[in-house]
LUMVOMI-720174 format. One record per atom (N, C-alpha, C): residue in one letter; x, y, z. Coordinates in steps of 0.1 Angstrom, whole numbers, plus 5000, padded with zeros to 4 digits. Layout:
N
aXYZ...
% end
This chain:
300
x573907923539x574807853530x575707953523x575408053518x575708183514x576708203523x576408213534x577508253547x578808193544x578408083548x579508003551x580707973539x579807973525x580807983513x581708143512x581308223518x582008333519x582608333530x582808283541x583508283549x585208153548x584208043538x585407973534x586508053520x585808133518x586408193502x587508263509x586408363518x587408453524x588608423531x588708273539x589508213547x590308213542x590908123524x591708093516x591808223506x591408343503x591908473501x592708533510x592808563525x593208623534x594208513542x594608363539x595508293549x596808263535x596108323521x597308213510x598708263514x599908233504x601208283514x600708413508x600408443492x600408613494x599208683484x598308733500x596708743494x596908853486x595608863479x595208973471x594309043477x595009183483x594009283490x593009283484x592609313473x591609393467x590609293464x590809153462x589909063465x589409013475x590508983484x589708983500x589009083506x589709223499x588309383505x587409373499x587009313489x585809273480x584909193484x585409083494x584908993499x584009013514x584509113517x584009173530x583309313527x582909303515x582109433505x580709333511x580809193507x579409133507x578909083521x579409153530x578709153541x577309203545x577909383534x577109443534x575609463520x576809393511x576109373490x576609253491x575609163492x575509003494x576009003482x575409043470x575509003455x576409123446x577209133449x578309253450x579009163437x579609213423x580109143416x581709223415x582609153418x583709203422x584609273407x584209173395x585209213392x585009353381x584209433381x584109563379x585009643387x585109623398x586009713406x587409643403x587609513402x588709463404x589309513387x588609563375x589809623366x589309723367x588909823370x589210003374x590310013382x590709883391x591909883397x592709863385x593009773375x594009723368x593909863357x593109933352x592910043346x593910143355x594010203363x594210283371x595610263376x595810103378x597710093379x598010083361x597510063350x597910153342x598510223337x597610313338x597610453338x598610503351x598710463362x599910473370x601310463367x601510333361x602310323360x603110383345x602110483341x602810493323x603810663337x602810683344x603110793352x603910803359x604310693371x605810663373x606910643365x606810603354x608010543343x608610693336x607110803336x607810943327x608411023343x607910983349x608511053368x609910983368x610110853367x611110853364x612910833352x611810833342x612810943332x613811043335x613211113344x613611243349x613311283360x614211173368x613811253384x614311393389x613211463394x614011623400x614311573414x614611713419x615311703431x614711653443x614711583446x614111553467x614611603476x613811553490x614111623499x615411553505x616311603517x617411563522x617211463528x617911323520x617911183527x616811103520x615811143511x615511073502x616211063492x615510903486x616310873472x615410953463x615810993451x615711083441x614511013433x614810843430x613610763426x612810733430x613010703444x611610663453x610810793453x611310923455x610411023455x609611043445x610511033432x609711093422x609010953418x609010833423x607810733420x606410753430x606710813442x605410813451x605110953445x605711063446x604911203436x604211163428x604411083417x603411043404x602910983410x602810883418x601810833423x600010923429x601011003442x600111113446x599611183438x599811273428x599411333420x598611283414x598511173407x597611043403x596311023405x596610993420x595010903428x594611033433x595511113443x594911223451x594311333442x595411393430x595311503425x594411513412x594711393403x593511393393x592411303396x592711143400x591111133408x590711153416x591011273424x590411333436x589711213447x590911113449x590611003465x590811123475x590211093485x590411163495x589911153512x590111173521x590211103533x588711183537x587811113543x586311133544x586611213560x586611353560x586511383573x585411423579x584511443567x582911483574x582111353580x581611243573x581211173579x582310993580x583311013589x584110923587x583910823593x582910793600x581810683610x581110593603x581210653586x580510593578x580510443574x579710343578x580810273574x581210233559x580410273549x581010263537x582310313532x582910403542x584310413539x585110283545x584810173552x585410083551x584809923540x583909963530x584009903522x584509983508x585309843497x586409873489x586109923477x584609843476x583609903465x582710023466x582510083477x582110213477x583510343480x584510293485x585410403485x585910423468x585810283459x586010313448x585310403439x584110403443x583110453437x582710573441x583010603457x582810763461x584410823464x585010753458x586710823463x587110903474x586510853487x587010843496x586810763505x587110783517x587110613530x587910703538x588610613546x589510583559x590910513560x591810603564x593210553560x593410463560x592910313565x593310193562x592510163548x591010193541x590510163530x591410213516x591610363518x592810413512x594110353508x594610313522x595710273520x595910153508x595010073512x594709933508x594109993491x593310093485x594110143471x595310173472x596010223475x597310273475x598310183470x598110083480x599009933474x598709873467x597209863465x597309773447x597309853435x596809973437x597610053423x598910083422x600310093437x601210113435x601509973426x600709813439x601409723428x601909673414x600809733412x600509773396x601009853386x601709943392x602410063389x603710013392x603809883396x605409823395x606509893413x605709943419x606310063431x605809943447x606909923452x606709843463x606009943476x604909903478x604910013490x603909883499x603909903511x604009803528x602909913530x602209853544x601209913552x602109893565x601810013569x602210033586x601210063594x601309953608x600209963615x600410073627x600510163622x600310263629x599310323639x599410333656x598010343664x597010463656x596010443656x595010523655x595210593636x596310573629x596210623620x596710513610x596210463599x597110343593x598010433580x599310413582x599910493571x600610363561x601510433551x602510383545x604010363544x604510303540x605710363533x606710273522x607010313516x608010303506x609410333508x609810153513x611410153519x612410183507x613410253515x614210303503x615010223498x615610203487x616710133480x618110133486x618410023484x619510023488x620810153477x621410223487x622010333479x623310323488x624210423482x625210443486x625410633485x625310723500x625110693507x623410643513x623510553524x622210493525x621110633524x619510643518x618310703520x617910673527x616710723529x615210703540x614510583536x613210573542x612210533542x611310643539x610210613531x609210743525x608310683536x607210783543x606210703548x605210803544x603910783541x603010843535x601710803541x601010963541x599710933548x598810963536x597810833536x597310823523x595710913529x595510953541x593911033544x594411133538x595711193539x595611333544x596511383522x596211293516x596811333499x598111293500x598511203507x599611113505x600911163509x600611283520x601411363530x602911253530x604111333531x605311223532x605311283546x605711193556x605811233573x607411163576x607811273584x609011233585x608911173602x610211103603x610111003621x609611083627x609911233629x609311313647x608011373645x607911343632x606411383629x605811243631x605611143627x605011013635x604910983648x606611023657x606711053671x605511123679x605711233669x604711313675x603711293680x603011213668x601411143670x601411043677x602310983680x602410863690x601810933700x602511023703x602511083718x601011123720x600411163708x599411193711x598211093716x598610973708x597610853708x598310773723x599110793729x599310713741x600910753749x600510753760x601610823771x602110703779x602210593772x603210483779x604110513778x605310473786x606910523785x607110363776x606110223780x606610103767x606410113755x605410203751x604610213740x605510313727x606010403735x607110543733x608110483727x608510373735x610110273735x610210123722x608610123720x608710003711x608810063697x609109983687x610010023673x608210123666x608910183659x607810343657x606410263647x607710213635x606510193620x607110013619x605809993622x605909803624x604809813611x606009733602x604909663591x603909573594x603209643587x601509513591x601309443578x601109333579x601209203570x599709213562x599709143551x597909153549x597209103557x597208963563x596508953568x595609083583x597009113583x596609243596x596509333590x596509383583x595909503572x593809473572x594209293566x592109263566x591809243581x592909243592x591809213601x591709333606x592909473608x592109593613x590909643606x590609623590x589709683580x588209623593x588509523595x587509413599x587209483618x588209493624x587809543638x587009663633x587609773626x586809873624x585409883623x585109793610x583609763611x583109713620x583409583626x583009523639x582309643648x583309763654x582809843659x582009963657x582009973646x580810073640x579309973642x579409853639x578509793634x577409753648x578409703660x578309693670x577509853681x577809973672x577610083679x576310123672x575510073662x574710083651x573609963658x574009873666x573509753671x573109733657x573809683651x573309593634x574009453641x573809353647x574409243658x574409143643x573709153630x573608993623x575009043614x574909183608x576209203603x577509183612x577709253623x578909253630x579009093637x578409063636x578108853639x578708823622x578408853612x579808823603x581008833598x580908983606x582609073606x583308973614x582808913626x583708833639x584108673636x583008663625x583508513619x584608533606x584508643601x585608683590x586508703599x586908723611x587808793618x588908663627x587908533628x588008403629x588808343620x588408393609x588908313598x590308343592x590808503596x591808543599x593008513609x592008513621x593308433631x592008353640x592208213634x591708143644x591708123656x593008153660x593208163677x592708263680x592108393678x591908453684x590408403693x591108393707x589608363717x589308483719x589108603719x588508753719x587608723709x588108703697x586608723687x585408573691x586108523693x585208383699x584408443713x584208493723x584208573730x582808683727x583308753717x582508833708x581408773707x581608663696x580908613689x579508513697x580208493711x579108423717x578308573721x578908673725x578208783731x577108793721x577508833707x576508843696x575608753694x575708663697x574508573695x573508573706x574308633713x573308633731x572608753727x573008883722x572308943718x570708943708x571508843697x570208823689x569508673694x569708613706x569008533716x569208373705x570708413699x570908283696x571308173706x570808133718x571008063733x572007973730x571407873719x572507783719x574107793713x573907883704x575107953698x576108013711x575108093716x576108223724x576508123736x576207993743x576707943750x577507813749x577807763739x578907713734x579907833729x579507923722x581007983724x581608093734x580808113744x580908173753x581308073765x581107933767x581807843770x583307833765x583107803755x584507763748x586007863753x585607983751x586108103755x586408093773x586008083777x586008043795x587107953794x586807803789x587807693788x589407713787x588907863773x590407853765x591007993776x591008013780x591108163785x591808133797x591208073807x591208033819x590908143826x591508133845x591308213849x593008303861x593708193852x595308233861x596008373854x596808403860x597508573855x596508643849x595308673858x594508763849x594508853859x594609053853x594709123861x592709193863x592609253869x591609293881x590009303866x590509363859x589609403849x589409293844x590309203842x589609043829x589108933840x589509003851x588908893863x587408923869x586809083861x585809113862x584909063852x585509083839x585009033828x584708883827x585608793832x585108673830x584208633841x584108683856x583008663863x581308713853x581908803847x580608843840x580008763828x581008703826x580908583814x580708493816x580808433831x580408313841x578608323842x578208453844x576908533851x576408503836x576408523821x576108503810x575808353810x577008283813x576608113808x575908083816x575708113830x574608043837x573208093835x572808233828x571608223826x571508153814x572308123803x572008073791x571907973794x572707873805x571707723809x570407693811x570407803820x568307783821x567907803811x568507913806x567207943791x567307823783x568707773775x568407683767x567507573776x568007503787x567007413793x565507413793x565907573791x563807613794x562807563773x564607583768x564007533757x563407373750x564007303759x564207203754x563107113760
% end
């Protein structure tokens, strides 16, 4: 029952027109701290844009010089910023054990000040919000960064983008480029636009794949069996996490579970334009539902 009232909370946190990160990453704190009471963290947040923001206002008093093609304000509002979270409360990007998965919950990164560039990030934005300073999440492969679009100027600025692991590094296009290349050698992938804003909801649902797969590699199957219904609840069309979700239950020999939705997923899927690999996979998910028929039968 527990479940399920958190999975409907979380639904209407993460679909409203405009969620509140830090309650919805709160919300997916009690997957792991059932009885997690949010709002202790939720004013160290409002403490903290505060104090941010008394810090941006004297930054911009007196903006110094920037770099060529940024605006003068936007820099000197993400500096105070950085200096802030990175330099006096020492946040910082967990590179020893970053598998962890308490760097993807919002209540332990607050509490051990550091995580994983999307947990990070996701401070970033609610104390910038708070701090009055517009800053977006960009879904960037393999690294989740930021940025801070520039004001409209005359002549036109940049875009700030900022890497919140590495102390809020500003990265310029060929330095992004760069890492593209690293993370993938498609000539489409190369070609498609660089820094694609990611929305909240896609901000909670990478937070959410990540765990999925730590949790999954941990075989903890009853937690990551909640990550996939939080991940449901995010985009209900998604027939992959439905998919999942029957897998996980086949795992923990929930028969009747894992074969309705391991069914359902077959139905919704089909079997037309599928290339050599998903036509492997769903034979294999055919081989799944037919032993789940005997078994449940053998139950009944």
């Amino acid at each position: 029952m527990i479940k399920e009232q958190l999975v409907r909370s979380f639904t209407h946190a993460a679909l409203s027109p405009d969620p509140d990160l830090a309650v919805a990453a709160l919300m997916i704190s009690r997957v792991e701290y059932p009885h997690l009471d949010a709002g202790p963290y939720l004013d160290q947040l409002d403490a903290i844009g505060r104090e941010a923001r008394q810090r941006v206002d004297a930054a911009l008093a007196s903006p110094g010089p920037a770099p060529h093609g940024a605006n003068p304000e936007d820099y000197a509002r993400i500096i105070a910023l950085n200096e802030y979270l990175f330099g006096e409360l020492h946040f910082v990007g967990n590179t020893v054990t970053y598998e962890d998965p308490r760097n993807s919950f919002l209540n332990e990164v607050m509490d051990r000040r550091t995580g994983i560039p999307i947990t990070l990030a996701l401070v970033y934005i609610e104390v910038a919000r708070r701090a009055g300073v517009r800053v977006e999440g960009v879904n960037f492969p393999g690294h989740f960064l930021l940025r801070c679009r520039a004001h409209h100027a005359a002549p036109p600025t940049d875009d700030l983008i900022i890497d919140p692991f590495h102390g809020g590094a500003l990265l310029s296009e060929e330095a992004c480029r760069a890492r593209l290349r690293r993370h993938t050698d498609t000539e489409e992938r190369l070609a498609s636009p660089l820094l694609v804003r990611a929305t909240k909801p896609q901000i909670l649902a990478r937070m959410l794949l990540n765990l999925k797969r730590l949790y999954v590699q941990m075989n903890s199957f009853p937690q990551a069996l909640d990550i996939t219904d939080l991940l449901r609840a995010v985009d209900p069309s998604s027939i992959n996490e439905l998919r999942d979700r029957g897998l996980l239950a086949y795992q923990m020999k929930d028969f009747s579970a894992a074969l309705r939705d391991l069914q359902m997923y077959l139905q919704l899927s089909g079997s037309a334009d599928l290339d050599d690999e998903d036509r492997a996979e769903h034979a294999q998910i055919w081989e799944h539902v037919k032993t789940l028929h005997r078994r449940v039968a053998a139950l009944n």
